[in-house]
N, C-alpha and C positions, 0 to 999 in steps of 0.2 A: 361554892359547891363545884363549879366550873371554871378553870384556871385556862391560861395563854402563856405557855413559854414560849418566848421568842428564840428565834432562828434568825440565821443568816440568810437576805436574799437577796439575788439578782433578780430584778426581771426582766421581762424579753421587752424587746423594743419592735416596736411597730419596723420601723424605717432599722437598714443594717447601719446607721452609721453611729447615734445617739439613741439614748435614752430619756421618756418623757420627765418631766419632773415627779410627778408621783411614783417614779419607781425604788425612790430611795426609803419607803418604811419598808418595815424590818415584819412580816407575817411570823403570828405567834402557831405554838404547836397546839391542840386541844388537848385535854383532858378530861377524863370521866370518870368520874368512881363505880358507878354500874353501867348496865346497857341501857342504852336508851329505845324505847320499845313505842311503838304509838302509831297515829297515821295525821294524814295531812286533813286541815277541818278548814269547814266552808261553812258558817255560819250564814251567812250571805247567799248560799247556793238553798236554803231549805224552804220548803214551801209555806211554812207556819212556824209562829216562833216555840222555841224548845230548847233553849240553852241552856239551861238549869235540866235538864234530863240529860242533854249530849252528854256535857259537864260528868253526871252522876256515872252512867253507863261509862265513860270513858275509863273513869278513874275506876269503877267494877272489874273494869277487864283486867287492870295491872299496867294500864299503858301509864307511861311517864313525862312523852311529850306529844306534841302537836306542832306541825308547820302549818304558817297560817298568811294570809295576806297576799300569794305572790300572783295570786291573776285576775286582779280585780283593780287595776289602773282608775277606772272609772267611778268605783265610790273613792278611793283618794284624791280622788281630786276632780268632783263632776263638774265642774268650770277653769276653765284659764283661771288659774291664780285661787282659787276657792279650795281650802283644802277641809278634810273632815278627818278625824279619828275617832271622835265615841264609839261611832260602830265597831271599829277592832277594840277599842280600852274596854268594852266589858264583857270580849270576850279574852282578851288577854290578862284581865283582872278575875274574871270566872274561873281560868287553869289555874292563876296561881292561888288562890283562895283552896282550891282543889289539891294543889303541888303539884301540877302537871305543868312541867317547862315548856317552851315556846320558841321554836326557832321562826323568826320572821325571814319573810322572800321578800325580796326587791319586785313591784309587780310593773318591771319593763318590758315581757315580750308578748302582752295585749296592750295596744294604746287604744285610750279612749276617742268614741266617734270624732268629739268634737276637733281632737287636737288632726285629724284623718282630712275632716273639712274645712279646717286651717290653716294646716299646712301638707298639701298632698304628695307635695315632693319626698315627705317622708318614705312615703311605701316604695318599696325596692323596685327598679328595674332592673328586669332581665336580662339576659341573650338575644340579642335582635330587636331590640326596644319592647319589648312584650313587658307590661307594667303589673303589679297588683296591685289587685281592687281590696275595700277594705270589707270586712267578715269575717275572717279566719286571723289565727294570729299568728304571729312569727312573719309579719307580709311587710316586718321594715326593712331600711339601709340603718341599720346601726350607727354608721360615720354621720350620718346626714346631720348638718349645726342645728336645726330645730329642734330632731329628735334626742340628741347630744344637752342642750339646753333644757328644756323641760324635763327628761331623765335627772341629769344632776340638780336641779331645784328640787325634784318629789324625794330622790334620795336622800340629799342630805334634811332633808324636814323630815321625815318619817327614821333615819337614824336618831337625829339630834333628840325625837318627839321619845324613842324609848331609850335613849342611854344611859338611863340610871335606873332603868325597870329591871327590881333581880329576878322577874320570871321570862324575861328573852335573855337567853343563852348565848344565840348564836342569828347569824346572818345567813342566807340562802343568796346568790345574786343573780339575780336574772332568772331563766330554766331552760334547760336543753337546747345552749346555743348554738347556733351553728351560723355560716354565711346565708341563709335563705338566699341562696342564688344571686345575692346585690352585685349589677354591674352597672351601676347608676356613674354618671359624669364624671362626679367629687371622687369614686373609687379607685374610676380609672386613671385619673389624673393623678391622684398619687399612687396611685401604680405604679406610673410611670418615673412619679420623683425617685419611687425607690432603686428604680431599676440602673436611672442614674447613681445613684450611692452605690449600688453594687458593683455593676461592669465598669462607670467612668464614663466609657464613650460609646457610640452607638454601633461604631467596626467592632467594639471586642462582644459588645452580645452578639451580632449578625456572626463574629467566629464561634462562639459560645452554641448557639443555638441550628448554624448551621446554614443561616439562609441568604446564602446562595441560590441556592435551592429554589427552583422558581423565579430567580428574581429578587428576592424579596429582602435583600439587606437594605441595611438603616443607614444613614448619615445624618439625620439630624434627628431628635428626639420626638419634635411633630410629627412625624411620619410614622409615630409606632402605632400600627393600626390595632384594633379596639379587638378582643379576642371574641368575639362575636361567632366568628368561620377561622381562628387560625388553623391551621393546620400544621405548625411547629411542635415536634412533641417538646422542645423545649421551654417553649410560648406558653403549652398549656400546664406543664410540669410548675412552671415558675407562677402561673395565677393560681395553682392550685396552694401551694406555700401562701401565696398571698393573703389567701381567704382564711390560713390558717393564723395566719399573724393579724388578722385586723380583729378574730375573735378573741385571741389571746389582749390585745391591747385591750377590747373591750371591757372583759372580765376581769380585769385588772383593773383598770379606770374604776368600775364600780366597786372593786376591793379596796380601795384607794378612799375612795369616799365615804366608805363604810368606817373605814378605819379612825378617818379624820374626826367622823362625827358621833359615831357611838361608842360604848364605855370598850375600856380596855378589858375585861373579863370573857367580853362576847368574841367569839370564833366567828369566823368567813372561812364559807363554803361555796361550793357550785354543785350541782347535778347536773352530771354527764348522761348523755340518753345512753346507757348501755356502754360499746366500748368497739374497736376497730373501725373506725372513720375515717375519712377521708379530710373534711375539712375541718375538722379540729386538730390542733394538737394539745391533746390533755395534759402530756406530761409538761407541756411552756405555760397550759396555764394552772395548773396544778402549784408553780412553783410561786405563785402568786396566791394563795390560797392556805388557810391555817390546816383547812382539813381537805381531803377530795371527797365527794358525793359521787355517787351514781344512782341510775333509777333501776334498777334490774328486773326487767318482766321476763318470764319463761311462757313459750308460747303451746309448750310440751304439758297439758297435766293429765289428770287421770292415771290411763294407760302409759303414757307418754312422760313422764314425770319421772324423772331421772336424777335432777340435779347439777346436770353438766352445762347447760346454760349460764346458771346462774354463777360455779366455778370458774371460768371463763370470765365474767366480766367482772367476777370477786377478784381473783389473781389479777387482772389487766390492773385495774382501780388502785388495788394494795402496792402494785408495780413503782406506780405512779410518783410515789414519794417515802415507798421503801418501809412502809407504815400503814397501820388502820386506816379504816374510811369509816364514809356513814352510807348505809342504802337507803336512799329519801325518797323512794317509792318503790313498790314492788308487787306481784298479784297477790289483793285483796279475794275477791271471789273469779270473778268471771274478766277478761277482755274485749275489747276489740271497739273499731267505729262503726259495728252493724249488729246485728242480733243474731249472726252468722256462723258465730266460733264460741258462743255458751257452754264452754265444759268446763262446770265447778270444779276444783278441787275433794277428792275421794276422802270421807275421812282420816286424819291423822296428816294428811299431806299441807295442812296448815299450819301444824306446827312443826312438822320436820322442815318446812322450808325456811324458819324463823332458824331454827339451830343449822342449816345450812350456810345461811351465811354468815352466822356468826362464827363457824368453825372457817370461813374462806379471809377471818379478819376483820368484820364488821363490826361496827362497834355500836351501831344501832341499825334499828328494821325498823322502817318508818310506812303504811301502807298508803299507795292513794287507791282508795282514801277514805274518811270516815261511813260517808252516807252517800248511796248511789244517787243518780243527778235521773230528774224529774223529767230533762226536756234538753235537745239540744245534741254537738255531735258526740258525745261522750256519754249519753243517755244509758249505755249497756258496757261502756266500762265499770263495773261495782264495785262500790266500796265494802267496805266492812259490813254496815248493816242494808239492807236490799230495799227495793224503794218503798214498804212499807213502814221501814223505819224502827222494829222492832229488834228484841233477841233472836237471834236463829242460831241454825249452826253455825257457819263461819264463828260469828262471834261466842260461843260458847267454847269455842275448842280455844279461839284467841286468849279468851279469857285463862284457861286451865295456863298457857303458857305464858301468859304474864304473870300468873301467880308463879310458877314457878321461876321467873325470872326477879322474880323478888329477892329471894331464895340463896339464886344461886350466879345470880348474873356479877358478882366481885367477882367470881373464879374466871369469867370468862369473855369481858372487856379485857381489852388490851394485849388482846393474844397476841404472841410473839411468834412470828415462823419464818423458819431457813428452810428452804428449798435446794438441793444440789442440781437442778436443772431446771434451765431458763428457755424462751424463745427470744430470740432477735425479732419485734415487731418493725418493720419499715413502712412506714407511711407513705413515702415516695413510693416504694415499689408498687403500695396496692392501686396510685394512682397513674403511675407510668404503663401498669401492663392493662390498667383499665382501659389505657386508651390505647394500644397496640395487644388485644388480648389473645391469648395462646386456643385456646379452646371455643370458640365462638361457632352459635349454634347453625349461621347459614353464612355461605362467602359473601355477600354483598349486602345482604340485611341487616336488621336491627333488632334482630330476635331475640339477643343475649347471647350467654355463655354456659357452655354447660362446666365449666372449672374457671376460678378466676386465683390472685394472690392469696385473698379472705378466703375460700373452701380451702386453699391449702393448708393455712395457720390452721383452721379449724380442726381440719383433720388429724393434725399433727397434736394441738390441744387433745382433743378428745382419747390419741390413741394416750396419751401418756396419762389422761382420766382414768380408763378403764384396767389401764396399768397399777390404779392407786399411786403414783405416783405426782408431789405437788413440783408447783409451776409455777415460775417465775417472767416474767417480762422484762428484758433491759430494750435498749432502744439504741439506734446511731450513735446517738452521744453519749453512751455512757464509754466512759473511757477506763474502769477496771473489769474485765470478765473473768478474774480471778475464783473470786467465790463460788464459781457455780465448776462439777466435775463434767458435766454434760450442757453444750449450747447446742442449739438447733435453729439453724440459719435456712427458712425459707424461702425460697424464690428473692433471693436477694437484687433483685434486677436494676437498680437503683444503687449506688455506693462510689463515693470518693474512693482514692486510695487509700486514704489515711483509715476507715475502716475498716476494709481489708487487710491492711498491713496489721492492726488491730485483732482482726481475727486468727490471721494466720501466725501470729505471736503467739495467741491465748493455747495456739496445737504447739506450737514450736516448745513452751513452757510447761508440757505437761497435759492441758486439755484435752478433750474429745470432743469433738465437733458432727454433729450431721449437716450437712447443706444438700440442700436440691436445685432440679436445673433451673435456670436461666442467672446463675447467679454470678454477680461481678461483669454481666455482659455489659452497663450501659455506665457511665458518669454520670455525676452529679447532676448534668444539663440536659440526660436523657440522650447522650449521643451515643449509640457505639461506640465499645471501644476498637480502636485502631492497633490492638496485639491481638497477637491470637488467643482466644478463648482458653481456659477463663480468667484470662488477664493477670493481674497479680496475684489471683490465688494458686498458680497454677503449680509454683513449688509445694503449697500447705498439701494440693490436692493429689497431685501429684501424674497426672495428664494434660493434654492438651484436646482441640480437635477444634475444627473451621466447616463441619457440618452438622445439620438439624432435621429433623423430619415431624409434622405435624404425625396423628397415628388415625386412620381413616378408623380402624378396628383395635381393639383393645388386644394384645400382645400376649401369649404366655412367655414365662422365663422356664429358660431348659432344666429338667430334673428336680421343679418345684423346689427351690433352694432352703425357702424356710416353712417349708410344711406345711401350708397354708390352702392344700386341696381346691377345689372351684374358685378360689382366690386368689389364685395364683396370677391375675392377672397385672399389665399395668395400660394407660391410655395415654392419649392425647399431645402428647410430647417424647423425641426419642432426640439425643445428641449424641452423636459418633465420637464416641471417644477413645482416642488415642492411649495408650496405658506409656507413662516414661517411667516412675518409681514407686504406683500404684500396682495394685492388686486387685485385679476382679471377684468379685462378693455374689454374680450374677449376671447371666446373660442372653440374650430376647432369642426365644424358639422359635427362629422365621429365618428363609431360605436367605433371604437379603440383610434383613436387620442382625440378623446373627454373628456376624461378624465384629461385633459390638459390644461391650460392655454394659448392661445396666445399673448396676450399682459396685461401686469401687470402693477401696480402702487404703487407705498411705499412712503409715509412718513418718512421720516429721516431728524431727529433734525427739522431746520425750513425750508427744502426744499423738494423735492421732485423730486422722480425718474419715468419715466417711460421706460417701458425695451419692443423691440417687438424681442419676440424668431423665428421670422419666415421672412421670408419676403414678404415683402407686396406689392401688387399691389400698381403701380401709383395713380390712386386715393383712394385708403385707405391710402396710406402714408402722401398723401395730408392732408383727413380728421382726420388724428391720431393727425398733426403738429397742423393742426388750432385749433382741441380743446385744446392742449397745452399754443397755443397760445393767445386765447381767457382768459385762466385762469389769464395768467400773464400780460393783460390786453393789447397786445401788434395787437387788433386787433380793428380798427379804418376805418375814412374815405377813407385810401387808399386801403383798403383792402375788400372796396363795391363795386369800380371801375367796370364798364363794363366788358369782355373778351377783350382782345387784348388791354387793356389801361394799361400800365408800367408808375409805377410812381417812384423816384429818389429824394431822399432828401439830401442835404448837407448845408455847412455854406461855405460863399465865405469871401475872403480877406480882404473884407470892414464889417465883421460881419455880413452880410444877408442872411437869409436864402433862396437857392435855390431848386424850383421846378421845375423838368421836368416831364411833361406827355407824353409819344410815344403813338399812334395809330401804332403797328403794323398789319396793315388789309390793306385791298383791299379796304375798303368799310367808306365811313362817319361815324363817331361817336359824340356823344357828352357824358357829363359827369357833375358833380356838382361839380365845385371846394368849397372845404371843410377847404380850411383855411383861413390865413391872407389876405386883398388885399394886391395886389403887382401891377407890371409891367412886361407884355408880351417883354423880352428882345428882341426878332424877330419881333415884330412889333411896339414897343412902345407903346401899347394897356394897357388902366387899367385893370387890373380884381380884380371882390370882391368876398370877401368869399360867399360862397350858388350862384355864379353866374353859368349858364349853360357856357358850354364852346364847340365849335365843332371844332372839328379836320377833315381834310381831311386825305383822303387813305396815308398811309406813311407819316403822319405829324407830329408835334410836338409843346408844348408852352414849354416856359421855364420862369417863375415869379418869379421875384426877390421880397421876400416883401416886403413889406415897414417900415420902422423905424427896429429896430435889437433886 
């Protein structure tokens, strides 16, 4: 029922110079014939036994799987070497008696007490030797040889124990990893091997990184002191890579072993906590991985309940490898680790957010979790059913939409979508301006930021949300930017030249580019660069300038350029720019800064750039996009829509073109469907093009066209 085409991979290598031995299998692609619809079940987590009811009620609702197994280290194995499984065989013999499939978790990121008061060098130290204690989880060094050792003993036993069960599908590995702060010995020590592999010798990182400075260059590889207090933005640029390479190696290791040991039918996965991180990089280990996960929670419901959250980390995820994902957690009822932020879900908004992300690409909704937890620090995160354990609403609305994903769900796995406009996420960047940040709420404190790289992206996201407009993610390494008519280069402040010369190609051939300030200021090692600003883009861009000004007060632009009344503002950042074969788009209403260009526009070859030195208000950014967008013609029927109507385009499996429209509002809408007719998959209803169409509060249609 569930197949693995294999693909071609590379994986990343821990250290630059080799690759480990298990990087040579080949990750297969998944497969699904419908969506896979369900939540994560803790048999183990319930106060009295009821398996045989879970079981019943589950498969009532329409759900089809269950993730099971991944945070319970301690009944697999409650001794050194003593392992057990009954416990899970009959609840994994329970789903499939039912037909409800089973993606099993690697349950590595809780380890059990004993293995804590065994070996305690497991749990990670910090910065400054500050160690964690054991209670909470996520509190290890991953690399540590103990933890490394008893991880691949439990793994490969509980692979080998289901690899011939056709009701596990697939593989989960580990859950939402990330470096947990490990600056233990063993890390830094190969930290250090690596840094050798990289620069060679110890003069070329002290040129690399600049240190001089202080004193503080290297001559022999002993002396590279522990980043505890560096203060090299380079030092800390390069352990922030690090942290992302030892979790990529991780994730992969356990890919690796998963693969060895269990059937070839079964998929590997991981759940990413969400998306825009610092120390992961999803896309290095994604490519290790048959499918990407993520967990998408929206912290917005009710009132607040929009959709654009969840968009954002759908598109990041789908980015990822160009293809579906799975969302392996997502809000059930309520969140949070206190009894603090209880706002259910409003009727209807349980199931629009099930076809939310299955319109962003998803190829399943998986929720955590079944049944809210009794005790403990996740007591008021809720699952499906509330701690009484009964039907309620949640589950009643669940249920309506599993039936109808019964239904209708062939037409709408495997959705296919092109996007003609992407963003440049840089990882670098959000971590280089983190530690020199532009906006920071007092001069010598620790207060935070009131704008950082992430609000940027965000905003930039959002304005192209509310555009109706979808959204792509490429990254540093992607080395074609062809596809897309419009890129959008954020606070690029982090970048080789070989990117740059990349970008300013992708204008030179025809593209249209937005970038904002601070971009192409720094190398690869976080150094300034030593040309004048903004270094090699500056023909794409088509200025220069060698000044900056923080903005104490938030700026008007002269004769409000794009209409945008009490919004007309921008903040926090202004760079004097010089105009040499650009064109001013706008310029700051103030006696001094006026002199100045805010936002610019260049001609180069057969594309065009537009560059904003400042940052902009929400709705200026908005209206900066859409005349962008307008130009490269990319602003149409969906993009006249009401307020609160999201629209969703993709190609489904049979070649039809799929539309969803959301009503996220409180209140009736209606709207002009503007394309092809089709069929309202929800209700079997015709609809034709120029028909009106109404939606109820929290509603949705979804039209498949007609003919392909």
């Amino acid at each position: 029922m569930f197949t693995r085409r294999l693909l071609p991979y590379a994986a990343a290598c821990i250290a630059a110079a080799c690759a480990p031995a298990w990087a040579a299998a080949a990750p297969a692609q998944a497969e699904f014939p419908t969506v896979l619809y369900g939540a994560a079940y803790y048999h183990e987590y319930m106060p009295y036994e009821r398996l045989d009811k879970d079981v019943q009620m589950i498969k009532a609702a329409g759900f089809n799987v269950v993730r099971l197994g991944e945070s319970t280290w301690s009944l697999w194995e409650p001794e050194d070497g003593r392992f057990e499984y009954a416990w899970m065989d009959r609840v994994v013999d329970a789903m499939g008696k039912a037909g409800i499939k089973v993606i099993m978790g690697t349950p590595t990121y809780s380890i059990p007490a004993w293995m804590a008061h065994q070996h305690p060098e497991i749990l990670a130290t910090k910065f400054n030797g500050a160690k964690n204690t054991y209670g909470m989880r996520q509190n290890m060094n991953t690399d540590a040889p103990a933890y490394r050792f008893y991880a691949e003993r439990l793994i490969r036993r509980i692979a080998a124990h289901y690899k011939d069960n056709p009701n596990v599908i697939g593989w989960q590995v580990d859950n939402e990893t990330a470096t947990y702060g490990a600056a233990n010995d063993d890390v830094f020590v190969r930290f250090q091997h690596y840094l050798e592999k990289k620069f060679g010798t110890p003069e070329k990182l002290s040129q690399a990184w600049f240190l001089n400075y202080w004193g503080q260059n290297l001559h022999t590889w002993e002396d590279l002191p522990r980043p505890d207090g560096a203060q090299s933005t380079g030092y800390k640029l390069e352990w922030s890579r690090w942290g992302q390479m030892r979790v990529t190696d991780f994730l992969h290791w356990q890919a690796q072993l998963i693969r060895e040991n269990a059937g070839p039918r079964q998929f590997v996965t991981h759940d990413f906590a969400g998306s825009l991180h610092g120390d992961v990089d999803e896309g290095a280990v994604a490519r290790g991985l048959d499918v990407a996960g993520v967990n998408i929670y929206h912290w917005g419901t009710q009132d607040q309940y929009d959709g654009a959250a969840q968009k954002l980390d759908g598109d990041f995820t789908r980015s990822l490898k160009r293809g579906n994902f799975l969302v392996t957690e997502t809000n059930a009822q309520t969140t949070d680790w206190s009894s603090s932020f209880q706002y259910p879900p409003y009727d209807g908004q349980f199931r629009e957010d099930v076809y939310t992300h299955l319109s962003n690409g998803a190829n399943m909704v998986e929720y955590w979790h079944w049944a809210s937890i009794h005790g403990n620090q996740e007591t008021y995160w809720k699952g499906v059913l509330s701690h009484d354990l009964e039907p309620n609403r949640a589950y009643a609305e669940m249920s309506r939409t599993g039936k109808e994903l019964q239904k209708i769900g062939q037409h709408l796995v495997d959705l296919r979508i092109h996007n003609d406009v992407a963003i440049l996420w840089s990882r670098d960047s959000l971590n280089a301006v983190g530690d020199m940040p532009f906006a920071k709420q007092t001069q010598w404190g620790s207060a935070g930021t009131n704008a950082d790289y992430a609000s940027e992206v965000r905003q930039i996201h959002r304005a192209l949300y509310d555009l109706n407009v979808g959204t792509d993610f490429v990254f540093p390494d992607t080395q074609d930017l062809s596809a897309y008519k419009v890129l959008i280069v954020p606070t690029l402040y982090i970048a080789d030249d070989a990117l740059l010369a990349r970008i300013a190609d992708y204008v030179r051939k025809g593209g249209h580019v937005v970038v904002t300030f601070k971009s192409g200021f720094a190398n690869e090692n976080a150094a300034v660069r030593w040309t004048m600003a903004p270094g090699p883009l500056r023909a794409a861009l088509g200025f220069h300038y060698q000044e900056f000004s923080n903005l104490a007060q938030p700026l008007a632009l002269k004769g409000d350029p794009y209409q945008v009344g009490d919004d007309n503002k921008v903040k926090h950042w202004a760079e004097f720019l010089q105009l040499d074969t650009a064109q001013a788009l706008a310029w700051y209403d103030h006696p001094f800064f006026g002199r100045w260009p805010a936002i610019t526009a260049n001609q180069y070859g057969a594309g065009k750039a537009v560059y904003e030195g400042t940052y902009l208000s929400d709705k200026l950014q908005k209206a900066v996009l859409r005349t962008v967008l307008q130009e490269r013609g990319l602003i149409g029927t969906d993009q006249q829509l009401p307020a609160h109507i999201q629209a969703r385009t993709g190609v489904n499996r049979f070649g039809k073109t799929i539309r969803y429209y959301f009503n996220y509002s409180g209140a009736p809408v209606t709207f002009a469907y503007g394309h092809n007719a089709g069929t309202d998959l929800l209700t079997g209803r015709g609809v034709k093009g120029g028909e009106t169409v109404s939606l109820a509060p929290w509603d949705l249609v979804i039209v498949e066209e007609d003919g392909r």
